[in-house]
ZAMARGU-4260 file (C-alpha; in steps of 0.2 Angstrom, whole numbers, plus 5000, padded with zeros to 4 digits):
<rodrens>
0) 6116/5140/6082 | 6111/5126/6071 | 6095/5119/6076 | 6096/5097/6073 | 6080/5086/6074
5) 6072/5072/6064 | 6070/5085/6049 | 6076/5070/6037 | 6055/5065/6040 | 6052/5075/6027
10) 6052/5075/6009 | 6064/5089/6003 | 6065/5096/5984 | 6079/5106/5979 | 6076/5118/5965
15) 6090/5125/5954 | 6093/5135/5937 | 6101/5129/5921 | 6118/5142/5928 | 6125/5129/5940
20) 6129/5113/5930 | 6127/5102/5942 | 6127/5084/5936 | 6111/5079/5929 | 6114/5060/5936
25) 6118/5067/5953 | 6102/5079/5953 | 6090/5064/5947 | 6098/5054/5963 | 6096/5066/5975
30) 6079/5076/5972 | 6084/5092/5962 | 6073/5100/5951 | 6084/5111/5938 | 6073/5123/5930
35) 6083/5131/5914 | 6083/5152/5912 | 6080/5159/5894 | 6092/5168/5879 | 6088/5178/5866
40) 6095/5179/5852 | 6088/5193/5843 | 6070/5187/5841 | 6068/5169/5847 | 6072/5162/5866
45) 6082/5146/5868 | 6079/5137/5884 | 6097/5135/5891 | 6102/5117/5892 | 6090/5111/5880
50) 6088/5120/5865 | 6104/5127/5866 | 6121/5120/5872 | 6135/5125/5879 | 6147/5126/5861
55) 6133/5132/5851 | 6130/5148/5862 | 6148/5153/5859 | 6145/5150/5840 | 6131/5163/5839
60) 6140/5176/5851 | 6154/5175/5840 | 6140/5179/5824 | 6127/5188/5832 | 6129/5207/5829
65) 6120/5212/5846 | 6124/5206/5864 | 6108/5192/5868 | 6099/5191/5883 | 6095/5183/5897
70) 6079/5179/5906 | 6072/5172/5922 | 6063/5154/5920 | 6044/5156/5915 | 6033/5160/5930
75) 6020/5146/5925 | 6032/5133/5924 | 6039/5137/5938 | 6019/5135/5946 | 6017/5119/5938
80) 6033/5110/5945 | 6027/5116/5963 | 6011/5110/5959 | 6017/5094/5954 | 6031/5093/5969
85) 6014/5094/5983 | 6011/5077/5978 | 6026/5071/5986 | 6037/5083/5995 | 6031/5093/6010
90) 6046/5109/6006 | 6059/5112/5994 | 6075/5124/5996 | 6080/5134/5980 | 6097/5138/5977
95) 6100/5153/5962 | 6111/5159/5955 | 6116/5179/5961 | 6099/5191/5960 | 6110/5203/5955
100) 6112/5195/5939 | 6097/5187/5937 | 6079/5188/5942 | 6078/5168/5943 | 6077/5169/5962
105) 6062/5181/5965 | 6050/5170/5949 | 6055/5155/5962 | 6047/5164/5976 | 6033/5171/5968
110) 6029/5154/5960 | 6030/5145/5975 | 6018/5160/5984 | 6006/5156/5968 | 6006/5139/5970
115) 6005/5139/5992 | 6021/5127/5990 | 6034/5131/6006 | 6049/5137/6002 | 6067/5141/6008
120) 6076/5153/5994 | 6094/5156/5995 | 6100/5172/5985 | 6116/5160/5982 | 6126/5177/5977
125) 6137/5167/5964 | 6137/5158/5949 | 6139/5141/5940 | 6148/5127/5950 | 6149/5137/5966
130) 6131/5135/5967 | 6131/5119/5966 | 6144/5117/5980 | 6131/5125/5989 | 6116/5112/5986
135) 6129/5098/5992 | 6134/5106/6006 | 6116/5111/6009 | 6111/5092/6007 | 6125/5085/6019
140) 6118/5098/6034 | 6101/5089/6030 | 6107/5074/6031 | 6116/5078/6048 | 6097/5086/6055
145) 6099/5102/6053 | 6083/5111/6048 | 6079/5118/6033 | 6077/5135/6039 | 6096/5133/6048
150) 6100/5127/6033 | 6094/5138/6021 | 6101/5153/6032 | 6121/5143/6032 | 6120/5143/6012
155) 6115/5162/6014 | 6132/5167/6022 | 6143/5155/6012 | 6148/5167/5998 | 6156/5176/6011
160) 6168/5163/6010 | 6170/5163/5992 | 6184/5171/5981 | 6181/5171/5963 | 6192/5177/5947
165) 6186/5180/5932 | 6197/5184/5917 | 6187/5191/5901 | 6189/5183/5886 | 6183/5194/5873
170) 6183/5213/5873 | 6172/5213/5859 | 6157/5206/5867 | 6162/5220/5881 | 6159/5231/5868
175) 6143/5226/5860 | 6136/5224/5880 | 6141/5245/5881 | 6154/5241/5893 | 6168/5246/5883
180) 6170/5259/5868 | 6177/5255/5852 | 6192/5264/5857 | 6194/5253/5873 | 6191/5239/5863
185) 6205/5242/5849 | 6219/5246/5861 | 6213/5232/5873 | 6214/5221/5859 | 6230/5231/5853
190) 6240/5228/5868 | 6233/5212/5872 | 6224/5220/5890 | 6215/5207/5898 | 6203/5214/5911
195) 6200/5202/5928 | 6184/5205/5937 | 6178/5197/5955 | 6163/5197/5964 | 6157/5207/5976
200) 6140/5204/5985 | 6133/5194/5971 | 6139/5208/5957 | 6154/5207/5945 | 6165/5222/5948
205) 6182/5228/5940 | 6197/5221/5948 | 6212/5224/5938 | 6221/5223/5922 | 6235/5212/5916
210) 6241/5210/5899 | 6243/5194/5889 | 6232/5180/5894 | 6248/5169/5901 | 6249/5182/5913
215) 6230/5184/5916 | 6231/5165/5920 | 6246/5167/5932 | 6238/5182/5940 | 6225/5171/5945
220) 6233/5159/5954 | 6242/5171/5963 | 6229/5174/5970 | 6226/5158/5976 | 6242/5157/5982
225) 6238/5172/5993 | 6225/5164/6003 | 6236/5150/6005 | 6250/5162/6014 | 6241/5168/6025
230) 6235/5152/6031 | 6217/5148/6022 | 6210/5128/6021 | 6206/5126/6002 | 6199/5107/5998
235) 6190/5111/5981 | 6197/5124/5966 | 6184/5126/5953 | 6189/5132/5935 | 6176/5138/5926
240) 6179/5141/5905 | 6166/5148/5892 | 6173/5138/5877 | 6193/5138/5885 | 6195/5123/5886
245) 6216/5124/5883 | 6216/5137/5895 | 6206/5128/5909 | 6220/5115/5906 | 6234/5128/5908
250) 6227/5134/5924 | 6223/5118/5931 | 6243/5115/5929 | 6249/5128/5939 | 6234/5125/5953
255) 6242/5107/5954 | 6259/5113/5954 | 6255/5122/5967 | 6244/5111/5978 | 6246/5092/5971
260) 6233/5084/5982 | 6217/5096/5980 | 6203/5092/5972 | 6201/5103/5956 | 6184/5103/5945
265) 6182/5110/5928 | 6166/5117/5923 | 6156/5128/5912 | 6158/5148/5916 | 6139/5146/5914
270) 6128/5157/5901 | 6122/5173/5915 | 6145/5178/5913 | 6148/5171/5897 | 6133/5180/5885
275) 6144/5197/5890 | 6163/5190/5893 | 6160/5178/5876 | 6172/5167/5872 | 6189/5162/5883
280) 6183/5167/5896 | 6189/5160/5912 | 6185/5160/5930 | 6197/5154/5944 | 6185/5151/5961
285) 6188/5142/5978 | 6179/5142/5996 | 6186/5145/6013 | 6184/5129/6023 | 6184/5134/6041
</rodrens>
């Protein structure tokens, strides 16, 4: 049972990583801290989202002869913005991306333990603008007086009602990651096999494998359309491309087709997915309403 009071008497920061994209307008109105996760390219670490965009990440996957890394945010930054929040919040809520992907989550909470800052962390169990959905839905309980902690425990469960597809664009950066054998990778690319993964608890497993990436797309949506049959409220379908821009458009086509008055949002697949999926990547996602 939510718990409501007059919560909205305290200060409330939120605390996000650079994964999520939320709109950076939207975040400075509305108190959220986005603290941005690292990638390595061989020997030197780019912050994502300032020293390296979106377009030119895919321009050094596509050059780079090993698969990069990714890293959690650095612990003393992370205790110097909590420091810097005491002076005028009393709490914050951090919303990750999936810790099974990322150790962004658990550098939050040790920072805020460091710095003696109180804290509500949400292992958000998914990635890029699902998250986000997550800190505006998270806000809006807020905003009704729910507490934090009833808060914090709603966003907990809400990728259980979460269903996201994601069709890899490159079997080549498969196979630099050891995901795939040079053999998988030539008749991949051969027979033009394009692999769709989902989530599961916070990790991307297998899910099936369609070929030509028309048929990828469409498999997809089918998807979607399943959910709808058997009777699912949908009000927002996220598309989410790693440098697919013609394919986000293609898909966002048939979502209409198929429902002309939902909201559809197109976004970046985001840098945790994209650094091992590469480029033409794309990611088909939507929440239960209840």
């Amino acid at each position: 049972m939510l718990i409501k009071g007059e919560f909205s008497l305290q200060k409330i920061a939120w605390i996000t990583d650079s994964t999520c994209y939320i709109d950076p307008e939207y975040a400075k109105q509305n108190n959220i801290f986005v603290v941005p996760i690292g990638i390595t390219f061989e020997n030197e670490t780019y912050k994502d989202g300032i020293d390296i965009r979106e377009e030119e990440l895919y321009s050094k996957l596509s050059t780079s002869r090993t698969l990069p890394k990714t890293s959690q945010p650095v612990i003393g930054e992370l205790v110097d913005l909590f420091e810097e929040l005491k002076t005028e919040y009393d709490l914050a809520i951090a919303v990750h991306l999936s810790t099974e992907l990322s150790g962004t989550a658990n550098a939050t909470k040790q920072a805020a333990d460091m710095a003696g800052f109180p804290l509500e962390l949400v292992d958000s169990r998914l990635i890029s603008l699902p998250v986000a959905h997550l800190i505006r839905k998270g806000q809006e309980l807020i905003r009704e007086g729910v507490s934090p902690e009833d808060t914090a425990t709603t966003l907990r469960a809400m990728y259980q009602s979460n269903k996201l597809y994601v069709m890899i664009g490159s079997l080549e950066q498969l196979h630099k990651g050891g995901r795939v054998s040079a053999i998988q990778m030539l008749m991949g690319s051969l027979l033009q096999i394009k692999p769709i993964l989902t989530f599961e608890d916070g990790k991307l497993i297998p899910y099936d494998k369609v070929r030509s990436q028309r048929k990828a797309l469409s498999y997809m949506v089918a998807r979607l359309k399943d959910d709808l049959d058997q009777g699912v409220s949908i009000k927002t379908v996220y598309i989410l491309e790693g440098s697919a821009k013609q394919e986000a458009l293609s898909i966002q086509e048939q979502v209409r087709s198929l429902l002309p008055e939902i909201e559809i949002i197109i976004g970046p697949l985001g840098s945790a997915i994209g650094v091992h999926a590469g480029a033409g990547t794309i990611a088909l996602t939507w929440f239960k309403e209840e």
